[in-house]
Structures are given as C-alpha cells and as structure tokens.
Biotite code that builds the C-alpha atoms (Angstrom):
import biotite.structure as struc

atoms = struc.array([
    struc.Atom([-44.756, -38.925, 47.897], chain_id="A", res_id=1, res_name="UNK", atom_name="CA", element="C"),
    struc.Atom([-47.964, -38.829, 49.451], chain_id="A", res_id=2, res_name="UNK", atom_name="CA", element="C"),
    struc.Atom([-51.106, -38.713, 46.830], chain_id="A", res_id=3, res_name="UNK", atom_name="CA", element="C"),
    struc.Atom([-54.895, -39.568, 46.707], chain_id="A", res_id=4, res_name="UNK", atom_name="CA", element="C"),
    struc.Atom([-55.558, -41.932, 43.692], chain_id="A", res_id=5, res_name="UNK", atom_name="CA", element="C"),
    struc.Atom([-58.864, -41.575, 41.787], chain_id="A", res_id=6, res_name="UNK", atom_name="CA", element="C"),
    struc.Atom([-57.594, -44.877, 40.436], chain_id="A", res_id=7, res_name="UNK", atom_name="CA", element="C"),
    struc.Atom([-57.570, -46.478, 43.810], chain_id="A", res_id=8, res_name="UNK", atom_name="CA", element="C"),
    struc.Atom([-61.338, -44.532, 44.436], chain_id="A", res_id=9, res_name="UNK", atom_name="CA", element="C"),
    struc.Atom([-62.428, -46.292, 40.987], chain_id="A", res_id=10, res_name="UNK", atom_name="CA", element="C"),
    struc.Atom([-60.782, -50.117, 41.686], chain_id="A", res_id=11, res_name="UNK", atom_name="CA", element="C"),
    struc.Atom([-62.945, -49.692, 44.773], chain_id="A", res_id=12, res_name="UNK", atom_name="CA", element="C"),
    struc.Atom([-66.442, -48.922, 43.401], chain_id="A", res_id=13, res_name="UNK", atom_name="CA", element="C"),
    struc.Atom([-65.399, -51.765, 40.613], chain_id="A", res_id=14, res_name="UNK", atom_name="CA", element="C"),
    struc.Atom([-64.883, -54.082, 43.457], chain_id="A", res_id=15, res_name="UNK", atom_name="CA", element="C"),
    struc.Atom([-67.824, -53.598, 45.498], chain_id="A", res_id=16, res_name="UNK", atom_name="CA", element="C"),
    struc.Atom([-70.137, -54.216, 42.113], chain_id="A", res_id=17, res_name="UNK", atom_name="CA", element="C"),
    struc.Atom([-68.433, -57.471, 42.121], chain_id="A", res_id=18, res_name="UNK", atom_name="CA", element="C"),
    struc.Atom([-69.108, -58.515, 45.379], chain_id="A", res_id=19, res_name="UNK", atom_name="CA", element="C"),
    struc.Atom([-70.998, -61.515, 44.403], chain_id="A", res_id=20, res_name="UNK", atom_name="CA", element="C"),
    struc.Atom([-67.976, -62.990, 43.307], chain_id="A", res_id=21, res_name="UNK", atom_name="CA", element="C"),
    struc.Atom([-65.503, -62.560, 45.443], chain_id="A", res_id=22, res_name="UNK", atom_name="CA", element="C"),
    struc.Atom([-62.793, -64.857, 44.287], chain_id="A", res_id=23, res_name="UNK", atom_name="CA", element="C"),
    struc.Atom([-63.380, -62.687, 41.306], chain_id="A", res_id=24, res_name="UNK", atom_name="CA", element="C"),
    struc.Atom([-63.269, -59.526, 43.145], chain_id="A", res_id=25, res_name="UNK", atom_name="CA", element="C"),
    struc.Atom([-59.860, -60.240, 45.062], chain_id="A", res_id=26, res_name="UNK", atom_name="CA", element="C"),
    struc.Atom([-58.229, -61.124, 41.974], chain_id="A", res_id=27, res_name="UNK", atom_name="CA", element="C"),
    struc.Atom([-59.006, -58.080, 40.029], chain_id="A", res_id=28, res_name="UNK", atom_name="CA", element="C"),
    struc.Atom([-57.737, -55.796, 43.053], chain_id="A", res_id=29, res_name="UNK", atom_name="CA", element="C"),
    struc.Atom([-54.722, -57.518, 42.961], chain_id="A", res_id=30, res_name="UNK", atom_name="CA", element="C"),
    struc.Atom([-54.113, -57.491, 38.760], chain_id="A", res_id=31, res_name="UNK", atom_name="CA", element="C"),
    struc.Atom([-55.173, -53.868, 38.731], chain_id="A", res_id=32, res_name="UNK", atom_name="CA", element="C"),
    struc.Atom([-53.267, -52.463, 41.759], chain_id="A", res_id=33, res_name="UNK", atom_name="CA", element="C"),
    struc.Atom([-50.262, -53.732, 40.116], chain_id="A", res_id=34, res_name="UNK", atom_name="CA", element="C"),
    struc.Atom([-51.362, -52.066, 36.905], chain_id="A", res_id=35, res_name="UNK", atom_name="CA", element="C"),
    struc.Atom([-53.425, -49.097, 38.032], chain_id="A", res_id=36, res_name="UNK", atom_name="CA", element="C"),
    struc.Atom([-50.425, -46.750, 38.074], chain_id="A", res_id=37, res_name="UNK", atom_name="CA", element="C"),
    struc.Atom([-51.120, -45.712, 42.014], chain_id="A", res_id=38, res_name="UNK", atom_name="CA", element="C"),
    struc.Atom([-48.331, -42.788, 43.217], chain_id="A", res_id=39, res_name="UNK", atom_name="CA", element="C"),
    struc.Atom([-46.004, -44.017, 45.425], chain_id="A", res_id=40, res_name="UNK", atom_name="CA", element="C"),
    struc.Atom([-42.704, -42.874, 46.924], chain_id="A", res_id=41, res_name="UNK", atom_name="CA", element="C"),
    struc.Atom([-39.520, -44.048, 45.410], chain_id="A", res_id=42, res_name="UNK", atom_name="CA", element="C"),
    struc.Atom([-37.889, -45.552, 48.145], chain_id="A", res_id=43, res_name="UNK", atom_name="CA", element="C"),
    struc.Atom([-34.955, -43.812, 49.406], chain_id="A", res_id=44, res_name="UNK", atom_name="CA", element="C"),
    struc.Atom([-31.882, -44.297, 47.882], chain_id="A", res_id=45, res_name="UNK", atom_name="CA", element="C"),
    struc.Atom([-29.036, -46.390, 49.636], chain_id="A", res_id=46, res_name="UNK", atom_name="CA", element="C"),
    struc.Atom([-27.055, -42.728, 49.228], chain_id="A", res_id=47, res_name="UNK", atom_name="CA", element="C"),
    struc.Atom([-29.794, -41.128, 50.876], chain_id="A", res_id=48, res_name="UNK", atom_name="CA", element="C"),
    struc.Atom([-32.637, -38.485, 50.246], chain_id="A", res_id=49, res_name="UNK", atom_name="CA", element="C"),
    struc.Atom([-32.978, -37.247, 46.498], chain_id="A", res_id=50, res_name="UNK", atom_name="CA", element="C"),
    struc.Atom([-31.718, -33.935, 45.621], chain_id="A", res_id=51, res_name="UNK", atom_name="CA", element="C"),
    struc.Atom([-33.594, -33.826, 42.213], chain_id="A", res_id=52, res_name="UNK", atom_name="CA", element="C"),
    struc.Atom([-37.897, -33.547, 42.242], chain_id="A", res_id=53, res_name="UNK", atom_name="CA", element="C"),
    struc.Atom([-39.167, -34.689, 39.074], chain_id="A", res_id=54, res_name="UNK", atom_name="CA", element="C"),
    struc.Atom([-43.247, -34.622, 39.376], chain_id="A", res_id=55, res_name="UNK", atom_name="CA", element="C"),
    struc.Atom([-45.527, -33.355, 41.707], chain_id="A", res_id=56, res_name="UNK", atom_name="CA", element="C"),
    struc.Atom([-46.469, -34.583, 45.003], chain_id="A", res_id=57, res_name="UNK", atom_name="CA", element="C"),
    struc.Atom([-45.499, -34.523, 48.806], chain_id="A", res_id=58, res_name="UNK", atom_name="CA", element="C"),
    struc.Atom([-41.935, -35.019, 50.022], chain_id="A", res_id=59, res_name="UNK", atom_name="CA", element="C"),
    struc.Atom([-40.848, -35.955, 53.226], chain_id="A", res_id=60, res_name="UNK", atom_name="CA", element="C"),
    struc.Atom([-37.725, -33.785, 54.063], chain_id="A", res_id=61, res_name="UNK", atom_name="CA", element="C"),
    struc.Atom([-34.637, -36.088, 54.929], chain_id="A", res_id=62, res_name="UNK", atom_name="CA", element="C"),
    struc.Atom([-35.857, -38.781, 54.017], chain_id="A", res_id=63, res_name="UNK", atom_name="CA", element="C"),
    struc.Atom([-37.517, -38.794, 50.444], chain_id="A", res_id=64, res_name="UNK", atom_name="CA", element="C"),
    struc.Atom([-35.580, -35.100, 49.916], chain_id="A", res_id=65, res_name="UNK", atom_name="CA", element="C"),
    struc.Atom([-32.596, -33.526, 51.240], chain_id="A", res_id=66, res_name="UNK", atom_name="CA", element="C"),
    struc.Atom([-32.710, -30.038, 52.695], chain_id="A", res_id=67, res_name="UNK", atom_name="CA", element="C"),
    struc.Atom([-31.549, -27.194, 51.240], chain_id="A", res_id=68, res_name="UNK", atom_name="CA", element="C"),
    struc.Atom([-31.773, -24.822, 48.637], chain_id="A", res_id=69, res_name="UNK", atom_name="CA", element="C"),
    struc.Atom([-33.867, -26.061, 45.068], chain_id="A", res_id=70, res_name="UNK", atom_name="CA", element="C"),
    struc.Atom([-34.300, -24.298, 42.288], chain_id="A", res_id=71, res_name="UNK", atom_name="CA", element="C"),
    struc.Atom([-37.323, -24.545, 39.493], chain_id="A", res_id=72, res_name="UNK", atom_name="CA", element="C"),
    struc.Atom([-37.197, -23.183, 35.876], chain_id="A", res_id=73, res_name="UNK", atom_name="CA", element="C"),
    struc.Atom([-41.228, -22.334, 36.739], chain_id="A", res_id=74, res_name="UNK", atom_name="CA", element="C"),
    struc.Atom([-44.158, -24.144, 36.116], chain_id="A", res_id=75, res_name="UNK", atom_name="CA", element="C"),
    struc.Atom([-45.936, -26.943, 33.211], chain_id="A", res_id=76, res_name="UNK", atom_name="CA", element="C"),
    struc.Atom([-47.019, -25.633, 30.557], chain_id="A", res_id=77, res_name="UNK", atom_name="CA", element="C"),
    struc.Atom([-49.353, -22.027, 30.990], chain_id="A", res_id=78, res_name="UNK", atom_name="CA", element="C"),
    struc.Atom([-50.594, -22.767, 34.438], chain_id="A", res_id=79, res_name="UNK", atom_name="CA", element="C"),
    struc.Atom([-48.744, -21.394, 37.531], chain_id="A", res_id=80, res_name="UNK", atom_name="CA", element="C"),
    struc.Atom([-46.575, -23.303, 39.516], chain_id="A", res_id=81, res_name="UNK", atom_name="CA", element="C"),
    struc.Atom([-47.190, -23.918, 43.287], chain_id="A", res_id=82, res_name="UNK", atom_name="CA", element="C"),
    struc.Atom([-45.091, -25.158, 45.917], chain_id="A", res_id=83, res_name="UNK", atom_name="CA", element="C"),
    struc.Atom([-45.422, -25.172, 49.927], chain_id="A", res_id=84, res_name="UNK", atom_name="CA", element="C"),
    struc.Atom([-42.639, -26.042, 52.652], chain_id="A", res_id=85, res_name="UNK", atom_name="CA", element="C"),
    struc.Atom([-44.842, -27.997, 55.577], chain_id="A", res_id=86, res_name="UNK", atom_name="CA", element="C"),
    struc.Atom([-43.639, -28.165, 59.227], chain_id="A", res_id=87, res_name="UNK", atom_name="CA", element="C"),
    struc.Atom([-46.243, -30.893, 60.339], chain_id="A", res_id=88, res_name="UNK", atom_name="CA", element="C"),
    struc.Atom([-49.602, -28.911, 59.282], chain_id="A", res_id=89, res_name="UNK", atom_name="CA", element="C"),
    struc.Atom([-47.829, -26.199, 59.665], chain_id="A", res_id=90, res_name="UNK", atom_name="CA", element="C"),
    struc.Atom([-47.076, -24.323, 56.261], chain_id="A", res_id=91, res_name="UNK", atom_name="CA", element="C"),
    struc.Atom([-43.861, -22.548, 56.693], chain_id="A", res_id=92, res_name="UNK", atom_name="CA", element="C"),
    struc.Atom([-43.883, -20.629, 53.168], chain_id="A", res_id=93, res_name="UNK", atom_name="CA", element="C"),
    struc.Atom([-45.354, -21.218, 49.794], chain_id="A", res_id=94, res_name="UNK", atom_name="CA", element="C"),
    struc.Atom([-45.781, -19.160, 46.488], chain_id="A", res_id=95, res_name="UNK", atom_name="CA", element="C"),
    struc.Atom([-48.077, -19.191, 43.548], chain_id="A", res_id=96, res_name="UNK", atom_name="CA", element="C"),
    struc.Atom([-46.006, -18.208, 40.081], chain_id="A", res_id=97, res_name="UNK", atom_name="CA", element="C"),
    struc.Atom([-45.918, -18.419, 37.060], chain_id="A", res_id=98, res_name="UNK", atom_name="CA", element="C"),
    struc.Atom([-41.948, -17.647, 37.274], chain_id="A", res_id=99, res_name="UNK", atom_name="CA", element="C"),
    struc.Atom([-38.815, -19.695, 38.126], chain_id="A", res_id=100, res_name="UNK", atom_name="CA", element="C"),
    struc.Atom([-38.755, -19.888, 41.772], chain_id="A", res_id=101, res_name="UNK", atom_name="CA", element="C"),
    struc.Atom([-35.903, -20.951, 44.328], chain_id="A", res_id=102, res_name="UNK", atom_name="CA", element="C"),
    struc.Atom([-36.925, -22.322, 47.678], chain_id="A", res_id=103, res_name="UNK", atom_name="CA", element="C"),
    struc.Atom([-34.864, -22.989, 50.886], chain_id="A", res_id=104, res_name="UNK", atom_name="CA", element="C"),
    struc.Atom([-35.966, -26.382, 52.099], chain_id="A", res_id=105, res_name="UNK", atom_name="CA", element="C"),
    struc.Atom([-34.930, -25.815, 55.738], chain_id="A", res_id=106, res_name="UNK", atom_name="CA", element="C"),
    struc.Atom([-33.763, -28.935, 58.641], chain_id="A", res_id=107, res_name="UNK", atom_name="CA", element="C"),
    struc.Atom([-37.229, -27.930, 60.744], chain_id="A", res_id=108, res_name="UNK", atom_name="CA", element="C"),
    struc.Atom([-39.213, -28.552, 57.631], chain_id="A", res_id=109, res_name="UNK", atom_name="CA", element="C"),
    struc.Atom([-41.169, -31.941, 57.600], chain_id="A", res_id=110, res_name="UNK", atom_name="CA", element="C"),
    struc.Atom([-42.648, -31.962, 54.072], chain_id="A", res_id=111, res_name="UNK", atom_name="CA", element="C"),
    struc.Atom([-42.268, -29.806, 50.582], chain_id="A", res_id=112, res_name="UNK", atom_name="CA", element="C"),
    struc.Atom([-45.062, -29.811, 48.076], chain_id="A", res_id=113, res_name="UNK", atom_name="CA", element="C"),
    struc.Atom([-45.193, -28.868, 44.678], chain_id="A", res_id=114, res_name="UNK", atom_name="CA", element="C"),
    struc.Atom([-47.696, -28.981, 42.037], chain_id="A", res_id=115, res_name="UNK", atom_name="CA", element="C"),
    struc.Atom([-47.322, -27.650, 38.060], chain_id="A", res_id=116, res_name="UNK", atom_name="CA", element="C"),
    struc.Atom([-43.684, -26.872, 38.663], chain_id="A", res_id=117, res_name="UNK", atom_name="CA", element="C"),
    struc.Atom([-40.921, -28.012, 36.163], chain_id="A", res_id=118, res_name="UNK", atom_name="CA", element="C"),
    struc.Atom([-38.342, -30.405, 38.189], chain_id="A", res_id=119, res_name="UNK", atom_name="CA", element="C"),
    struc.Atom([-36.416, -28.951, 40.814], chain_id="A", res_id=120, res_name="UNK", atom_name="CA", element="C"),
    struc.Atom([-33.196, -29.427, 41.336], chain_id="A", res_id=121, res_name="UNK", atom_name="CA", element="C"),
    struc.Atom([-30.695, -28.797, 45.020], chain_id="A", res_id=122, res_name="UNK", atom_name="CA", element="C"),
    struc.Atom([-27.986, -26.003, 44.666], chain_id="A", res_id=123, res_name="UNK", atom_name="CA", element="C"),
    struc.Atom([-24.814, -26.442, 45.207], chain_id="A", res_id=124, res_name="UNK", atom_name="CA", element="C"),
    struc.Atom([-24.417, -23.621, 47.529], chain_id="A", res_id=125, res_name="UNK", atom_name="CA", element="C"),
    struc.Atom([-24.015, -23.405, 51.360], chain_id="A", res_id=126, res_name="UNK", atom_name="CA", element="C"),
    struc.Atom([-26.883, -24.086, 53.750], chain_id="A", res_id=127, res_name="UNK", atom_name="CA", element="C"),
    struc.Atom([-27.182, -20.554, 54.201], chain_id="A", res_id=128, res_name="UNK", atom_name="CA", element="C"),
    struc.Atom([-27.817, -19.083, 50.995], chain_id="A", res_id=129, res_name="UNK", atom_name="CA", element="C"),
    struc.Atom([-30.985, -17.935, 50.346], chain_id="A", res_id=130, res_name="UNK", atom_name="CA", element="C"),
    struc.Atom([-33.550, -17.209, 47.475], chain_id="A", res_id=131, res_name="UNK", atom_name="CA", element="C"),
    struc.Atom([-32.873, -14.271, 45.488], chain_id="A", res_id=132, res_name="UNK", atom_name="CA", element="C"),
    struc.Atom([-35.368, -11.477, 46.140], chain_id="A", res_id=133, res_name="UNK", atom_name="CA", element="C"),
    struc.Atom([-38.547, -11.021, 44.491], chain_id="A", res_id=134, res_name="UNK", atom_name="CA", element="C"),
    struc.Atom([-39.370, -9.234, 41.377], chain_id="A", res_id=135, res_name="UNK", atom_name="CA", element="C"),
    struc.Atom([-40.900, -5.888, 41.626], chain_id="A", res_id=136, res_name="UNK", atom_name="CA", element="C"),
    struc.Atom([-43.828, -6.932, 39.843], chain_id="A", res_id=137, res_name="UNK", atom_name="CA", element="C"),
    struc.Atom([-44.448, -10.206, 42.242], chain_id="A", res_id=138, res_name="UNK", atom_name="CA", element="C"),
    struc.Atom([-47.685, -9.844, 43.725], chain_id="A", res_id=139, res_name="UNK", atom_name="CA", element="C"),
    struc.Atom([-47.261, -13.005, 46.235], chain_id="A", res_id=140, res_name="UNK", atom_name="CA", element="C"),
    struc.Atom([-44.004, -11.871, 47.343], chain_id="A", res_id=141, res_name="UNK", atom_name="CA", element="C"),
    struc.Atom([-44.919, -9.049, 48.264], chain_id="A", res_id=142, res_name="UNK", atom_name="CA", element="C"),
    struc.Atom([-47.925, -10.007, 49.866], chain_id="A", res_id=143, res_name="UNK", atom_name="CA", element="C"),
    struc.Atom([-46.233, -12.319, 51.559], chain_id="A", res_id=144, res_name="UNK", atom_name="CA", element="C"),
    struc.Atom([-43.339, -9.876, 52.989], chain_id="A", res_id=145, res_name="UNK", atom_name="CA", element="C"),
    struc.Atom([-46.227, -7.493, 54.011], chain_id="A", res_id=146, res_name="UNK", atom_name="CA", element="C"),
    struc.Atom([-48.130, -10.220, 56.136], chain_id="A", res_id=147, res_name="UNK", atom_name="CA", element="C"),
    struc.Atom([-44.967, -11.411, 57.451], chain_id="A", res_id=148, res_name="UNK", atom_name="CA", element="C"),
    struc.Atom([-44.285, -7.933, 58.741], chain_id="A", res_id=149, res_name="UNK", atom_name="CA", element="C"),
    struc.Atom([-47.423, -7.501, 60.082], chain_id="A", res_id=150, res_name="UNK", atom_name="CA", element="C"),
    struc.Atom([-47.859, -10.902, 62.284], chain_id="A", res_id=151, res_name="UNK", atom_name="CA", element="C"),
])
C-alpha cells in the first residue's frame, strides 16, 4: 500500500528542531519510526497476492492483490465510498457511492485504490463475470456510461 504519512511529515519537523543534538536526533527517528504507526504494505504472502482488502490505500495488482472481481458492502460509516482501478497514471474506472459496489480488477490494471469503503473481498466467479449493472437512481454510473459513449 502506498500512503503519505503526516506522522513521517511530523518526526521530520521534530528532528530538524533537534538538530543540535544529533546523537539525540538519530535516536528519536529510529524509536519513533518503529512506533509512529507509518502505512506500509503487508508483504506478499508466500501463497501469493491477497484476495481480501481490509483498509484503505493503494494496491499493486498481482502482487499486493490478485485480479479479479471484489465486492464491497459500501462505504465507513455516512461518508461515500471511493475506489479507482489505475493502469500506471492511467485511471481505468472509478466510482463515488454511497452503495455496495463490485469492481472487476482486470490483468492490465497496475494499481486499485480505495478510500471509505468497507473491506472488499474477491468473488469466486470466473474471470469474466462482471459487475452487476447500475441502479437507476446512480448518478456516477450513469455519468460514467454517458462519457464512455461519448469518447
């Protein structure tokens, strides 16, 4: 997972006000990088890429993640949910919801991001099923469909 820390941003300004003592200084870097809770990706697993997200962040696809299709019960809490599927800088497809969404994380896809969304989990389905269709009432989707049509 790929994050900015504001803890890392903090430890910093602490340790240039301690520059006069920099013994000092390079021990407390040390102590609080260990304790400063900095994201970091799990490393992957000896059975390969997860198939489970459990907290937001950046994914590498085949290697942190498997491909395929996930599935989300919809976002934390009373904010919407947001996820992206990244092909280098590229964004492929992402939607802003505030209902369960299913996303097909594809082979050409480099990187899936998600942000407020409960844990998403891998179907077991074949690599060609899709997402079900939007709702009626889903403004994104259709938005999406209608700039898709119009490219």
């Amino acid at each position: 997972m790929y994050e900015k820390s504001d803890s890392l941003l903090a430890l910093h300004r602490r340790a240039v006000t301690l520059s006069k003592a920099p013994s000092v200084t390079a021990a407390l870097v040390v102590a609080m990088c260990s304790t400063a809770g900095i994201a970091q990706a799990d490393p992957t697993p000896a059975d390969g890429p997860r198939t489970t997200i459990n907290s937001d962040g950046t994914y590498a696809v085949r290697t942190e993640i498997a491909p395929g299709t996930y599935s989300s019960a919809g976002p934390v809490g009373d904010k919407a949910g947001y996820w992206k599927r990244l092909n280098g800088s590229t964004v492929v497809d992402n939607a802003l919801s505030r209902k369960p969404q299913v996303v097909q994380i594809g082979l050409g896809d480099t990187a899936f991001m998600t942000d407020y969304c409960q844990p998403w989990q891998k179907l077991a389905c074949a690599a060609s099923c899709l997402p079900a269709d939007d709702a009626p009432d889903d403004v994104v989707g259709e938005l999406r469909s209608f700039l898709a049509s119009h490219r």
